[in-house]
N, C-alpha and C positions, 0 to 999 in steps of 0.2 A: 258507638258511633254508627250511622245510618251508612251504609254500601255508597251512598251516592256521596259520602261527605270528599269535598274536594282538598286535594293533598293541600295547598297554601291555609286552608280551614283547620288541617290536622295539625300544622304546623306551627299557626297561633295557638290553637289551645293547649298543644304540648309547651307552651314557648309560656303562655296564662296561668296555666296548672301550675308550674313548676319558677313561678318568677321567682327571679334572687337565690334558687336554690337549684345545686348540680343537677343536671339532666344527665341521667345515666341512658346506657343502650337499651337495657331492660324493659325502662319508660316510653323510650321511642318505639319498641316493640309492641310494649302493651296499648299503646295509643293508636298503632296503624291495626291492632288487633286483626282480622281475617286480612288484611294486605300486609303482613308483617316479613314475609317473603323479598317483597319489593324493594324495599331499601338495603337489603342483604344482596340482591342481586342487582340492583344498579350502581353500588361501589364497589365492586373489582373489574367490572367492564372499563367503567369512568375511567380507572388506575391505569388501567393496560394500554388506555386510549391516550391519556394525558401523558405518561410517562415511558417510551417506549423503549426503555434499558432493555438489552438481550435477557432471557431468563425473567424478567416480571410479568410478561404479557401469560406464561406460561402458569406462573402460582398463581395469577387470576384467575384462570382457567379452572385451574383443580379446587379453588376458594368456591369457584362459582357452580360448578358438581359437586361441590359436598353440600351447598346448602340447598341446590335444584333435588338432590337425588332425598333428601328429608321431604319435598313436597310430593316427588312421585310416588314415596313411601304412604303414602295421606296422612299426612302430619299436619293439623292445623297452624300452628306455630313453629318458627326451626327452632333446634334444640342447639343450645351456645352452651359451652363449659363458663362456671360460674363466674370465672376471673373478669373471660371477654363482657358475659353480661353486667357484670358491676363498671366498669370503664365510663369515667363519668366526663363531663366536660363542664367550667363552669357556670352556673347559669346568666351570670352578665354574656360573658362571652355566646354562651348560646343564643340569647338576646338578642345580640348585635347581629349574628351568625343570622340568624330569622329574618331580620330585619335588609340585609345584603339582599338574603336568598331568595326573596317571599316574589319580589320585580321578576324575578325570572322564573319563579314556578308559576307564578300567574300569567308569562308569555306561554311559558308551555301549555298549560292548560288550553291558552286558544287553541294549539295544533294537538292536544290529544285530550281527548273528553270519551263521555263512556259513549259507546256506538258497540253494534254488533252484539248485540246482549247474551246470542248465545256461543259465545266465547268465552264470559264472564262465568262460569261456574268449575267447583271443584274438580272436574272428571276432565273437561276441558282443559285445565289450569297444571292436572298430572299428567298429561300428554303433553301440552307445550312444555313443561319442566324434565318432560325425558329430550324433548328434542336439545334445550339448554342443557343439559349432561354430556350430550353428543357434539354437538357444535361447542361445549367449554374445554372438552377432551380434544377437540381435535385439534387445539391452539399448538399446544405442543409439536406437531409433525408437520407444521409450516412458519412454523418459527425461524428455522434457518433460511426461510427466503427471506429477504427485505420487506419490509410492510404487508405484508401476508396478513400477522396478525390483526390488522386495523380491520378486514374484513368480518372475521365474525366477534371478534370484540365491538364491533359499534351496530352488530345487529342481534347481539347480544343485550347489549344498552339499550333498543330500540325495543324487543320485547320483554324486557323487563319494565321499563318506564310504559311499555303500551298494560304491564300487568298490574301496575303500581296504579296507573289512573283507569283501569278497567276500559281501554280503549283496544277490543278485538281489531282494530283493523290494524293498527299498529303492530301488534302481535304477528297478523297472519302477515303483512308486509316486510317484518321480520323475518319470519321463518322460510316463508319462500325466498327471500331474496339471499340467506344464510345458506339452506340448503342448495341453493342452484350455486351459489359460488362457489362454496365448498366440493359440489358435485363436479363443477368444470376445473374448478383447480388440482385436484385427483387425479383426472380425468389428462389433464396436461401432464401430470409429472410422468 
């Protein structure tokens, strides 16, 4: 797939490829191939953000540095023990799942498209992924305030989804707006 293929494009053809028959995580992997990162690090932000039990926001967190800290490593693809990779879903259901999904990744797409091109590369991409290790680590030590966590979990989600559609500014709008929270909320306690 061409760098510029847009995620609801990935998401039909994984959805074409695989009609009537289980979509495993392995295939959503090999399909987002060098953004395969992306969807590993935009669902435990989502989780922590959707569901904000005490103690979940937190295993998001350490979910979300174990697979940031695989790309700072320069690891083309993250590495899944074999169980998680085989976890399939069925392929009607995924179907359906595409077809829900597809309206609202092609809104997204209007607010994040590829801009800022030199953001888009490897060495770029292990720098913001250490910053994700630090800002996933530091869920935990503001966990016991109220709503703390929704701060760098949805700016976590914001440079994730900005790394998933190769949109730097989304990233950098992330990252500064994570570290300066994080900086003042410290800063307070």
């Amino acid at each position: 797939m061409a760098e510029t293929t847009r995620l609801s494009d990935l998401m039909t053809s994984l959805d074409e490829k695989h009609k009537g028959n289980e979509v495993s995580l392995n295939d959503v992997l090999e399909t987002f191939h060098s953004r395969s990162f992306g969807p590993l690090l935009v669902i435990p932000p989502l989780i922590a953000l959707a569901l904000p039990i005490f103690g979940l926001p937190t295993v998001c967190g350490v979910v979300t540095a174990l697979v940031a800290i695989q790309q700072v490593m320069g690891r083309n693809n993250p590495w899944l023990p074999k169980r998680l990779r085989h976890l399939s879903i069925d392929g009607q259901r995924f179907h359906r799942t595409v077809e829900k999904v597809n309206p609202w990744v092609k809104r997204l797409e209007r607010l994040f498209r590829p801009r800022l091109d030199f953001m888009n590369n490897d060495a770029t991409h292990r720098v913001i992924a250490l910053f994700i290790v630090l800002i996933s680590l530091s869920i935990p030590f503001v966990e016991p305030i109220p709503m703390a966590p929704a701060l760098p979990s949805a700016m976590l989600l914001l440079i994730a989804l900005g790394m998933l559609m190769r949109d730097g500014l989304a990233m950098l709008i992330g990252l500064v707006v994570a570290i300066t929270g994080l900086a003042a909320l410290f800063l307070w306690l």
